[in-house]
Gaussian input, Z-matrix of N, CA and C with variables (Angstrom, degrees):
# hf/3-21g

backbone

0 1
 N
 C     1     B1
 C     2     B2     1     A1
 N     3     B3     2     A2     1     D1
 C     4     B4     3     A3     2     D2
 C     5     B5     4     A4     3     D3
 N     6     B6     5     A5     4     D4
 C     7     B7     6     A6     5     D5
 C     8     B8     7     A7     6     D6
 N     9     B9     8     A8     7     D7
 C    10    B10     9     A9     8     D8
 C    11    B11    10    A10     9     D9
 N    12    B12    11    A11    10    D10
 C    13    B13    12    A12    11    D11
 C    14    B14    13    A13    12    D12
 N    15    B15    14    A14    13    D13
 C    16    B16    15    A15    14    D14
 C    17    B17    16    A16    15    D15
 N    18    B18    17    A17    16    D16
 C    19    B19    18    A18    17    D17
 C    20    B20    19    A19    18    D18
 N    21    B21    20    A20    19    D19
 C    22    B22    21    A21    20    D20
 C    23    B23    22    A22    21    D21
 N    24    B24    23    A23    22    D22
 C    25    B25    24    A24    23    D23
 C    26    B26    25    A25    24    D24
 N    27    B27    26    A26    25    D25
 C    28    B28    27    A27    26    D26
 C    29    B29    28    A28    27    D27
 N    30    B30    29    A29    28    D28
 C    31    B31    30    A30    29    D29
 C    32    B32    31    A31    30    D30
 N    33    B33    32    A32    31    D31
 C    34    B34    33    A33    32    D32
 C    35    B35    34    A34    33    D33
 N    36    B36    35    A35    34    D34
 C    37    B37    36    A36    35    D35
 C    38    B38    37    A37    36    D36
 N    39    B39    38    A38    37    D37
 C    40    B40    39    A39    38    D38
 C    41    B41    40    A40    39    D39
 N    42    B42    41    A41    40    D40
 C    43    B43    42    A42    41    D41
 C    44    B44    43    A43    42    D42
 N    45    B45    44    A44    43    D43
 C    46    B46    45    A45    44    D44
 C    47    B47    46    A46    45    D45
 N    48    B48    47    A47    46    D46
 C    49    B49    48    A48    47    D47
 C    50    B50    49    A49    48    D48
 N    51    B51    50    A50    49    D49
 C    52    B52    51    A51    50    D50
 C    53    B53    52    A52    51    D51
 N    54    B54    53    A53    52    D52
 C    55    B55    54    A54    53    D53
 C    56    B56    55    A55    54    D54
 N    57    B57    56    A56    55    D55
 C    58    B58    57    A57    56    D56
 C    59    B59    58    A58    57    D57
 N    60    B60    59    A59    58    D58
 C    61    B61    60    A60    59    D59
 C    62    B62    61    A61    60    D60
 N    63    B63    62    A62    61    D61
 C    64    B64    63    A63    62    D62
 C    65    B65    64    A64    63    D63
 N    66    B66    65    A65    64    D64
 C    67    B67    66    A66    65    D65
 C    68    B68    67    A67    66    D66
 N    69    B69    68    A68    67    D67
 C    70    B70    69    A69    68    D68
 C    71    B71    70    A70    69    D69
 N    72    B72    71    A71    70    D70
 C    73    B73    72    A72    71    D71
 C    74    B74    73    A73    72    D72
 N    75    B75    74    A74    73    D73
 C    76    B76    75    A75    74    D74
 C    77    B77    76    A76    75    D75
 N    78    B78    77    A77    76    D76
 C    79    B79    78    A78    77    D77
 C    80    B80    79    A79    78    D78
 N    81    B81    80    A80    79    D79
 C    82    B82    81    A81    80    D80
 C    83    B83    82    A82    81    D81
 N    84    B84    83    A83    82    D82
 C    85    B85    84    A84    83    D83
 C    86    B86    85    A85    84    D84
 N    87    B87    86    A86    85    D85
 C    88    B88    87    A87    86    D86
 C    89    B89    88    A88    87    D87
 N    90    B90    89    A89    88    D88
 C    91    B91    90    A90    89    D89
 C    92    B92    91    A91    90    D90
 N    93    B93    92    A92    91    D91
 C    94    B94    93    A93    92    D92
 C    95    B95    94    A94    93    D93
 N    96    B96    95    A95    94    D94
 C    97    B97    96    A96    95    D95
 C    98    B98    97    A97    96    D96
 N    99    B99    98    A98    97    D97
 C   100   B100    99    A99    98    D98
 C   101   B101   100   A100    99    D99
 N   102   B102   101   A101   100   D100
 C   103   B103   102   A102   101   D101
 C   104   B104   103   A103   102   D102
 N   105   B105   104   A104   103   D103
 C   106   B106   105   A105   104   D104
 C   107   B107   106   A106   105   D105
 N   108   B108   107   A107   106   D106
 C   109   B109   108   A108   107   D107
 C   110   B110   109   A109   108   D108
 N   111   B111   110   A110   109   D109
 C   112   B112   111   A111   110   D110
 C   113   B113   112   A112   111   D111
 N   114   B114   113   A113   112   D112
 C   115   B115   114   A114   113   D113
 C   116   B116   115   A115   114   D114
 N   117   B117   116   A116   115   D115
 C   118   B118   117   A117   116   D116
 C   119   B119   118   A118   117   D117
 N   120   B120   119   A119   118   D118
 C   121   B121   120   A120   119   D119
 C   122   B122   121   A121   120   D120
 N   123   B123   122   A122   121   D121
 C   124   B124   123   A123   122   D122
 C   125   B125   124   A124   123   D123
 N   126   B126   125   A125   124   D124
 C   127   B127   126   A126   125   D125
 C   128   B128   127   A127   126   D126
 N   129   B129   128   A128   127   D127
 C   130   B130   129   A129   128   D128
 C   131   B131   130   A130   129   D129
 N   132   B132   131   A131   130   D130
 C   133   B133   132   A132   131   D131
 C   134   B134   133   A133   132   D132
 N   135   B135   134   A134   133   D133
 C   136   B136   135   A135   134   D134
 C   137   B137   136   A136   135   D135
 N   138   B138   137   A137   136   D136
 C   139   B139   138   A138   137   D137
 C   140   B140   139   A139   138   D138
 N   141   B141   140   A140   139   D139
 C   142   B142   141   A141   140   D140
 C   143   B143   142   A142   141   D141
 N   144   B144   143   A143   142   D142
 C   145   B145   144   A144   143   D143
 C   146   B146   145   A145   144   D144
 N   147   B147   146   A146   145   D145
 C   148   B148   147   A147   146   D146
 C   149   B149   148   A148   147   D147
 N   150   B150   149   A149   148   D148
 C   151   B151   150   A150   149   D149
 C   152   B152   151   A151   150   D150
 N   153   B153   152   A152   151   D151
 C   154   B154   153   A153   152   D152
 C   155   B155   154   A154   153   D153
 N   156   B156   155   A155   154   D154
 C   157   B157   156   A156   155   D155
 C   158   B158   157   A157   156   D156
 N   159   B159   158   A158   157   D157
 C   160   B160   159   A159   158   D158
 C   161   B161   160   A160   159   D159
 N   162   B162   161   A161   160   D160
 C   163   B163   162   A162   161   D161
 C   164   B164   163   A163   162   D162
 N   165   B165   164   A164   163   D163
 C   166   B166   165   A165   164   D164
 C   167   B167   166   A166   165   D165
 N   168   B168   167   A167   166   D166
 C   169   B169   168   A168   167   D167
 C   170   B170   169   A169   168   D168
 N   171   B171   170   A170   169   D169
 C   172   B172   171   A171   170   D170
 C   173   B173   172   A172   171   D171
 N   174   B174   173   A173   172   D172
 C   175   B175   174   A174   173   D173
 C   176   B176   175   A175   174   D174
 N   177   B177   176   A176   175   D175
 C   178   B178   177   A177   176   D176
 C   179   B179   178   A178   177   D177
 N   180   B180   179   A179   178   D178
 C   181   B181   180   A180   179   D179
 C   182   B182   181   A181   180   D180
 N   183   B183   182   A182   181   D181
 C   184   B184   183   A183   182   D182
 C   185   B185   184   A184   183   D183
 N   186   B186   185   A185   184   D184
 C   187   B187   186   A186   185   D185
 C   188   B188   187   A187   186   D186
 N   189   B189   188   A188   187   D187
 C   190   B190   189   A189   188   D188
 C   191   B191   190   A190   189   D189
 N   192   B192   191   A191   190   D190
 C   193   B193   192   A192   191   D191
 C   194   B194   193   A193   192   D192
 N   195   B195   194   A194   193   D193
 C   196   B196   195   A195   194   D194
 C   197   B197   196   A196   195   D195
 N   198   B198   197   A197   196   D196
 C   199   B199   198   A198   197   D197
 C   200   B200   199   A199   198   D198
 N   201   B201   200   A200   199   D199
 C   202   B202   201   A201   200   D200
 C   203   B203   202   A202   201   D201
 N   204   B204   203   A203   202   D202
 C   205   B205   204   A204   203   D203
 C   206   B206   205   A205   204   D204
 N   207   B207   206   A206   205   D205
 C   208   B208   207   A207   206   D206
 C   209   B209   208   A208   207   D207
 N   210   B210   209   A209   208   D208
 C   211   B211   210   A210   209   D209
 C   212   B212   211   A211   210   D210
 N   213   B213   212   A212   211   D211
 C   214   B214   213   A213   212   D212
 C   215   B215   214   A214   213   D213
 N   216   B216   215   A215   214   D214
 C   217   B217   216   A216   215   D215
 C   218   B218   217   A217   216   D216
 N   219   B219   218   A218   217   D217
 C   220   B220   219   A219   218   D218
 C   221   B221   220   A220   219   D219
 N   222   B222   221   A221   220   D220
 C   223   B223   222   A222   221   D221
 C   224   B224   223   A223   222   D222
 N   225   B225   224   A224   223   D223
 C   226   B226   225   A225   224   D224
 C   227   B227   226   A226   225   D225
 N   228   B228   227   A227   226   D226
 C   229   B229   228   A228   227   D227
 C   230   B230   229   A229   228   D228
 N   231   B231   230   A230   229   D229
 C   232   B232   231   A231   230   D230
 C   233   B233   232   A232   231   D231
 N   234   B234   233   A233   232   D232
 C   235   B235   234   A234   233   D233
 C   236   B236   235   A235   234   D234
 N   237   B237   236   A236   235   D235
 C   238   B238   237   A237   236   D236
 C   239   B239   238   A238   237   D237
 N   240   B240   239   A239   238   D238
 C   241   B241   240   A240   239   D239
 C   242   B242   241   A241   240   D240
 N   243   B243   242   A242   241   D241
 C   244   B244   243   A243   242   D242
 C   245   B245   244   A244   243   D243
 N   246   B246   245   A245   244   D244
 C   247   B247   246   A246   245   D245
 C   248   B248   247   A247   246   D246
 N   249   B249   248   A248   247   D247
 C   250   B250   249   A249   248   D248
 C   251   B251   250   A250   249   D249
 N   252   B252   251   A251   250   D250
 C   253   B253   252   A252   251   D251
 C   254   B254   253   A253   252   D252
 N   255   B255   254   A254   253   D253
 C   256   B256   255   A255   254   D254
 C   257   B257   256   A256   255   D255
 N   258   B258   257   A257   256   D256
 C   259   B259   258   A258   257   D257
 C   260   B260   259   A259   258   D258
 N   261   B261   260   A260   259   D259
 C   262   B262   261   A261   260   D260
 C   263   B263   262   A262   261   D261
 N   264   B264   263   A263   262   D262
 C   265   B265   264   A264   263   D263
 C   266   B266   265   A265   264   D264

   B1=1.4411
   B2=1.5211
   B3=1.0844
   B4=2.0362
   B5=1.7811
   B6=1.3316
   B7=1.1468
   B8=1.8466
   B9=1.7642
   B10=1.4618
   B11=0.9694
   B12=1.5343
   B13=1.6217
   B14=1.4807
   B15=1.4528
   B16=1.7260
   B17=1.0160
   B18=1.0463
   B19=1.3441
   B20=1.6283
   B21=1.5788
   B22=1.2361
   B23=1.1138
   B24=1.4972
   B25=1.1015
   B26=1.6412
   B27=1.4337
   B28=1.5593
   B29=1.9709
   B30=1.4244
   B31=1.5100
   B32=1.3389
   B33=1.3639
   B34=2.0223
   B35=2.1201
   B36=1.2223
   B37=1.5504
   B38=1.5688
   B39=1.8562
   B40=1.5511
   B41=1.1574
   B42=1.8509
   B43=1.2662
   B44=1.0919
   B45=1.8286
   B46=1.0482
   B47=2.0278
   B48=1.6997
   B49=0.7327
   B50=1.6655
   B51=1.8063
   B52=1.4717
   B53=1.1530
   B54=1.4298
   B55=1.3227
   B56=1.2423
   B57=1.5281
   B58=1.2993
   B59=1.2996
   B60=1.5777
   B61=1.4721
   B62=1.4941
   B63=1.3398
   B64=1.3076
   B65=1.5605
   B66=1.4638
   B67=1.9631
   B68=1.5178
   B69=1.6354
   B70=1.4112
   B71=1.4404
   B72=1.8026
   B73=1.4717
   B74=1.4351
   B75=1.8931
   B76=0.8149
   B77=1.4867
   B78=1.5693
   B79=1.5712
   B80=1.2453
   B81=1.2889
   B82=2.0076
   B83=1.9372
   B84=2.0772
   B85=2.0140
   B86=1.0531
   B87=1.4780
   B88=1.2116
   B89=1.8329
   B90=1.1783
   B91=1.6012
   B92=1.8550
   B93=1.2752
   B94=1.1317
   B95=1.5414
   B96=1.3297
   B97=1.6039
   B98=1.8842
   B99=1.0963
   B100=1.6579
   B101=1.2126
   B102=1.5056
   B103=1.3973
   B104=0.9611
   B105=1.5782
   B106=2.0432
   B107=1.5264
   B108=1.1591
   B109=1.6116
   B110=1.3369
   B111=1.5941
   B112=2.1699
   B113=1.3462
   B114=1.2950
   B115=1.3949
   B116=1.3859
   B117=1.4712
   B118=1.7689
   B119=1.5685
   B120=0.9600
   B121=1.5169
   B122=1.2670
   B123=1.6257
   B124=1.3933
   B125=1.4440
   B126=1.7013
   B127=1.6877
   B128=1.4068
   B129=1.2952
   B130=1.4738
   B131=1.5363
   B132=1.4453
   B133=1.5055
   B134=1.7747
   B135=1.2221
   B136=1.8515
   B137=1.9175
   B138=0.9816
   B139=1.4705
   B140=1.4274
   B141=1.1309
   B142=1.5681
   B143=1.6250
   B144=1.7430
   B145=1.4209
   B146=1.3316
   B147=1.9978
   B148=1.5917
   B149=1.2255
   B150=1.4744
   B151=1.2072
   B152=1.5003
   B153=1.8268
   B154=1.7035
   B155=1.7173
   B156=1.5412
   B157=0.6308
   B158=1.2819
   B159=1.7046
   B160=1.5383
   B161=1.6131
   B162=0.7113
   B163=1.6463
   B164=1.7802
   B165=1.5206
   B166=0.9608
   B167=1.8877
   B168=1.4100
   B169=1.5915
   B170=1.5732
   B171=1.2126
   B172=1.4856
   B173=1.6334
   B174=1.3917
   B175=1.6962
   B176=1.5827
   B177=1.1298
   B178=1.7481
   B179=1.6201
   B180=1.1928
   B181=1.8265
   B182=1.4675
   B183=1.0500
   B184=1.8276
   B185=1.5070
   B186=1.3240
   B187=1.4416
   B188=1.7256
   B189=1.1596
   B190=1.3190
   B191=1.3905
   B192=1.4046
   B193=2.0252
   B194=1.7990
   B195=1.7817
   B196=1.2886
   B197=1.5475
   B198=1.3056
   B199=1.3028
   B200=1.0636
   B201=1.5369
   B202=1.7596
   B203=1.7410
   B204=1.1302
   B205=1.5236
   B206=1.6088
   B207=1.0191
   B208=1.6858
   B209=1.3230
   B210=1.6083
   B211=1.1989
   B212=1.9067
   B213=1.3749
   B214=2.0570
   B215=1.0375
   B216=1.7739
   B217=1.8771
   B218=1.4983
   B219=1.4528
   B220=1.3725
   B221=1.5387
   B222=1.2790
   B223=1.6411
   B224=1.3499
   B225=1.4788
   B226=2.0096
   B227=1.3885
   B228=0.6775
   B229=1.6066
   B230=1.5058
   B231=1.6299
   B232=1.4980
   B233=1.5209
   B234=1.0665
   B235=1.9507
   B236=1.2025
   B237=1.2256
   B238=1.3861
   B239=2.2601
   B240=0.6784
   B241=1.9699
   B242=1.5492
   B243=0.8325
   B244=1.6318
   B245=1.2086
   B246=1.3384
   B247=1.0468
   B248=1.5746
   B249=1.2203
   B250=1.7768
   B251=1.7082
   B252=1.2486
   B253=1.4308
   B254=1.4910
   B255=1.6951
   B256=1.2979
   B257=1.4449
   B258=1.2292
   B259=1.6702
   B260=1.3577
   B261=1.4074
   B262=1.5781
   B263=1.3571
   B264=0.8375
   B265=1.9316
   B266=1.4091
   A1=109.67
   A2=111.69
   A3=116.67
   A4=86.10
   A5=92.06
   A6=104.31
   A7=107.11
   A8=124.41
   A9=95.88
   A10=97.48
   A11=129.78
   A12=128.14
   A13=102.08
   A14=102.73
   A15=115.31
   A16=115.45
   A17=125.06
   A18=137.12
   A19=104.46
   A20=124.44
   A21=118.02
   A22=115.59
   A23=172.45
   A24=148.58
   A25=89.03
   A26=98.67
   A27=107.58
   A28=91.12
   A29=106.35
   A30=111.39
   A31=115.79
   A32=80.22
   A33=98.55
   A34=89.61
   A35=104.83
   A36=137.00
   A37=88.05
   A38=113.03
   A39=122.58
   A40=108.80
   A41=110.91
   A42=101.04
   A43=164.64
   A44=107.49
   A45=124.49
   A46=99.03
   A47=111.02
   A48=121.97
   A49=118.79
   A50=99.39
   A51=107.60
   A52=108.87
   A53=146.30
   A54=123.87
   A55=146.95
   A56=103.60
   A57=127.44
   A58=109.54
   A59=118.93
   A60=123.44
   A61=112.15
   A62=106.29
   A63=111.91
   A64=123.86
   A65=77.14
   A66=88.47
   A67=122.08
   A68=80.65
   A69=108.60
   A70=118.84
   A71=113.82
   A72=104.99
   A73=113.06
   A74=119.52
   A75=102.91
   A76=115.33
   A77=129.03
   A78=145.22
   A79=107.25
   A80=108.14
   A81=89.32
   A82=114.25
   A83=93.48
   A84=87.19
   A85=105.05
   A86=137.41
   A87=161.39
   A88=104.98
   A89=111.05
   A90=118.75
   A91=91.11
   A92=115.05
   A93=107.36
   A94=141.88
   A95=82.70
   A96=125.82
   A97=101.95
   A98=93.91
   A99=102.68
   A100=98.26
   A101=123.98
   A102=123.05
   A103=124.47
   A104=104.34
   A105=114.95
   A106=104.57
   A107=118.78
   A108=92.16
   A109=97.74
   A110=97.60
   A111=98.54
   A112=96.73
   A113=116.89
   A114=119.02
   A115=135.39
   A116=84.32
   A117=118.20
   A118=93.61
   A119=134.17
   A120=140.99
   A121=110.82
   A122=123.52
   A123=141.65
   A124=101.27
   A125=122.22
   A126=126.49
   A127=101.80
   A128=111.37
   A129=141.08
   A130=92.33
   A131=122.06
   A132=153.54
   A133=96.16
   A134=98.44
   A135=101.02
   A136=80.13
   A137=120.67
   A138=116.68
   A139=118.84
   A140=114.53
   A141=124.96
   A142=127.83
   A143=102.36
   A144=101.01
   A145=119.08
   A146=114.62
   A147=100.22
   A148=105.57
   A149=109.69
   A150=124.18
   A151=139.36
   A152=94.11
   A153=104.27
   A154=96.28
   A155=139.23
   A156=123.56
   A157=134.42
   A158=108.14
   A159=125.92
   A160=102.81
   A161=120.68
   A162=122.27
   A163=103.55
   A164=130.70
   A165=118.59
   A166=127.40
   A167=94.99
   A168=121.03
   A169=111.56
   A170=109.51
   A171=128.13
   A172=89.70
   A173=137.25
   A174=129.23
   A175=93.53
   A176=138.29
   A177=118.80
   A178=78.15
   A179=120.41
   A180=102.96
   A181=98.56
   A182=124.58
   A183=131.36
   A184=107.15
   A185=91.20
   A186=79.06
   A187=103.29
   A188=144.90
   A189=135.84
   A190=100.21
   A191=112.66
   A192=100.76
   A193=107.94
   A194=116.58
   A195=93.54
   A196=115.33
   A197=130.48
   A198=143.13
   A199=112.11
   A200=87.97
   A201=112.66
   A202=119.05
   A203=112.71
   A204=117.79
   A205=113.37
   A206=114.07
   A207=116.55
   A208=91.95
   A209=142.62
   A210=117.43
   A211=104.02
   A212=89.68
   A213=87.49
   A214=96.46
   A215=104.50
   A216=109.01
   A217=96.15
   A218=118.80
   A219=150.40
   A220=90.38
   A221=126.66
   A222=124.90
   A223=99.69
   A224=101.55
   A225=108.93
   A226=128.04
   A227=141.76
   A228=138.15
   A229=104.19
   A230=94.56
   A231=90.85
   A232=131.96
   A233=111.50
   A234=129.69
   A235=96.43
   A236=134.70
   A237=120.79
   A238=123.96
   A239=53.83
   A240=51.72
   A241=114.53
   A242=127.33
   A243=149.93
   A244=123.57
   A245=129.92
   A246=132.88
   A247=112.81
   A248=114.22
   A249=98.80
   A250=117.63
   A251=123.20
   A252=108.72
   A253=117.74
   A254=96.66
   A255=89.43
   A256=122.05
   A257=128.17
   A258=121.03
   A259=95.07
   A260=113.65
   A261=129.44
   A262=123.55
   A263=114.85
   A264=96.68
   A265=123.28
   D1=153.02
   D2=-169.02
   D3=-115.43
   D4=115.20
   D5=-175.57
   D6=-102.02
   D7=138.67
   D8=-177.95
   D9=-123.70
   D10=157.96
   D11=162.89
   D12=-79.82
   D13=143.33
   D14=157.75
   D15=-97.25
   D16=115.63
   D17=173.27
   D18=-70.09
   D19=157.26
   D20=168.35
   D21=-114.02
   D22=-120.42
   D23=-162.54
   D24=-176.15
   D25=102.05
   D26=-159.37
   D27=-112.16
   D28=177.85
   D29=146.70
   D30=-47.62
   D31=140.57
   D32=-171.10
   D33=-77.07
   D34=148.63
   D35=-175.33
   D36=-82.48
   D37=155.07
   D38=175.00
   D39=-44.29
   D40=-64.54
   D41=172.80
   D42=-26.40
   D43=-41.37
   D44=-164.14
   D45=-79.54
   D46=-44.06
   D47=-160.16
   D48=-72.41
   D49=-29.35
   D50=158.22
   D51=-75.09
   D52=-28.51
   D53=159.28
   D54=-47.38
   D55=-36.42
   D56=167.84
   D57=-58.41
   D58=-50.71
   D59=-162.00
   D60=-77.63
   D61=-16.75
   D62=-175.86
   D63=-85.05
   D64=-31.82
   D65=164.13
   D66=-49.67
   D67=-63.54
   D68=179.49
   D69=-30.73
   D70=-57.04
   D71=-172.10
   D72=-95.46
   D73=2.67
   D74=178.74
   D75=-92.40
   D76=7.45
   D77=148.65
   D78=-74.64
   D79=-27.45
   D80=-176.95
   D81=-84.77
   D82=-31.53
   D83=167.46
   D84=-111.28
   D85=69.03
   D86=151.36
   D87=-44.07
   D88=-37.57
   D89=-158.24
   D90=-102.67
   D91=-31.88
   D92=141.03
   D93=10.51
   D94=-100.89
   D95=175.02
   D96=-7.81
   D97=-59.67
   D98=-161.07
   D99=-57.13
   D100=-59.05
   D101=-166.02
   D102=-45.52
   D103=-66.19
   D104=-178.88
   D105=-80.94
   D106=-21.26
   D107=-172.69
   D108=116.05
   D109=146.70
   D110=177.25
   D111=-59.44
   D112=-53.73
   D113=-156.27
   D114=-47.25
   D115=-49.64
   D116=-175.40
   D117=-73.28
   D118=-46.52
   D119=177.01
   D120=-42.55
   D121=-67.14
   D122=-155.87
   D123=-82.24
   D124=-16.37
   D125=170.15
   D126=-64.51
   D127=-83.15
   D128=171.10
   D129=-4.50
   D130=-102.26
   D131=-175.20
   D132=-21.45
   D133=-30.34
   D134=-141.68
   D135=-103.65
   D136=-19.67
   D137=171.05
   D138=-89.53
   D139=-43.32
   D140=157.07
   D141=-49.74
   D142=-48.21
   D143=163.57
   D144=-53.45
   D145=-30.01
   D146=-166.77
   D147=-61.45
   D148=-62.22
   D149=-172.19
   D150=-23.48
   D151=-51.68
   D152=-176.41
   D153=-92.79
   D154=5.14
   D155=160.56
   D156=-103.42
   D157=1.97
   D158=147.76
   D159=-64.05
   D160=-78.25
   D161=-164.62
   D162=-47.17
   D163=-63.49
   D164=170.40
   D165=-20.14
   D166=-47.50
   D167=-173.00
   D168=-61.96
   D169=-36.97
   D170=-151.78
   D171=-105.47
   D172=-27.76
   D173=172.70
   D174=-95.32
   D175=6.86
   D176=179.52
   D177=-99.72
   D178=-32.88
   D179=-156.21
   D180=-90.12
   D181=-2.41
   D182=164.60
   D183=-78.43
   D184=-54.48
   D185=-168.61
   D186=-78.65
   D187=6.68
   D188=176.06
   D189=-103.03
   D190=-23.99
   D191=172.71
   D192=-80.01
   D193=-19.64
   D194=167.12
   D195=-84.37
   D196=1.44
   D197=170.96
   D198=-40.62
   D199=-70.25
   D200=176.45
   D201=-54.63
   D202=-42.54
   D203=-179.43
   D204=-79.01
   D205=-2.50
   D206=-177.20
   D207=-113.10
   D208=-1.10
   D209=-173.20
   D210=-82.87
   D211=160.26
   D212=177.44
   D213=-54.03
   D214=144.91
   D215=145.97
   D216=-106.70
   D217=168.39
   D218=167.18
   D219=-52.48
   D220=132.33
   D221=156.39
   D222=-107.45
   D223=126.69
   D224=172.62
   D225=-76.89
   D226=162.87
   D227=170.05
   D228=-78.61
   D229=107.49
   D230=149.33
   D231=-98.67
   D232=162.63
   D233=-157.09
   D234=-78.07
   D235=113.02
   D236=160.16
   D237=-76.45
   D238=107.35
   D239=164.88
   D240=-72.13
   D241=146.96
   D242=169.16
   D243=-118.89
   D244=114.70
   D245=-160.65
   D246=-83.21
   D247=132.68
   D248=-171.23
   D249=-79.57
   D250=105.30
   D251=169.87
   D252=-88.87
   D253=152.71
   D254=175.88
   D255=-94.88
   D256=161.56
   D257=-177.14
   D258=-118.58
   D259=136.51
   D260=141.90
   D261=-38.29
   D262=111.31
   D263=163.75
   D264=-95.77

């Protein structure tokens, strides 16, 4: 039997996200290209992608640990004690 894993559709990995980004600006300085050189281009882009895609990485996981800390907890019952006074009669 061909068994498959399902994956569930988690946060995107560094990689994926410097990949993305790297695409990204290397279609947007496309016109680029000519000036600096493929090379010099695809350094540039490919250092910039790390970068903003460290930082991207590092505010999703802030903001998902305050996620976590704002969610309700259960509040328990606490016991009150009463202090015994005594009365005169």
């Amino acid at each position: 039997m061909n068994q498959q894993e399902t994956t569930t559709p988690s946060a995107p990995t560094k990689k994926q996200v410097r990949k993305e980004i790297f695409e990204k600006l290397t279609g947007a300085l496309a016109e680029y290209k000519q000036d600096l050189g493929e090379k010099k281009l695809a350094t540039h882009v490919k250092k910039v992608s790390r970068l903003i895609s460290r930082d991207l990485l590092r505010i999703s996981k802030k903001n998902q640990e305050k996620a976590k800390k704002q969610s309700p907890k259960k509040a328990g019952k606490k016991s009150v004690k009463t202090s015994q006074v005594k009365t005169n009669p």
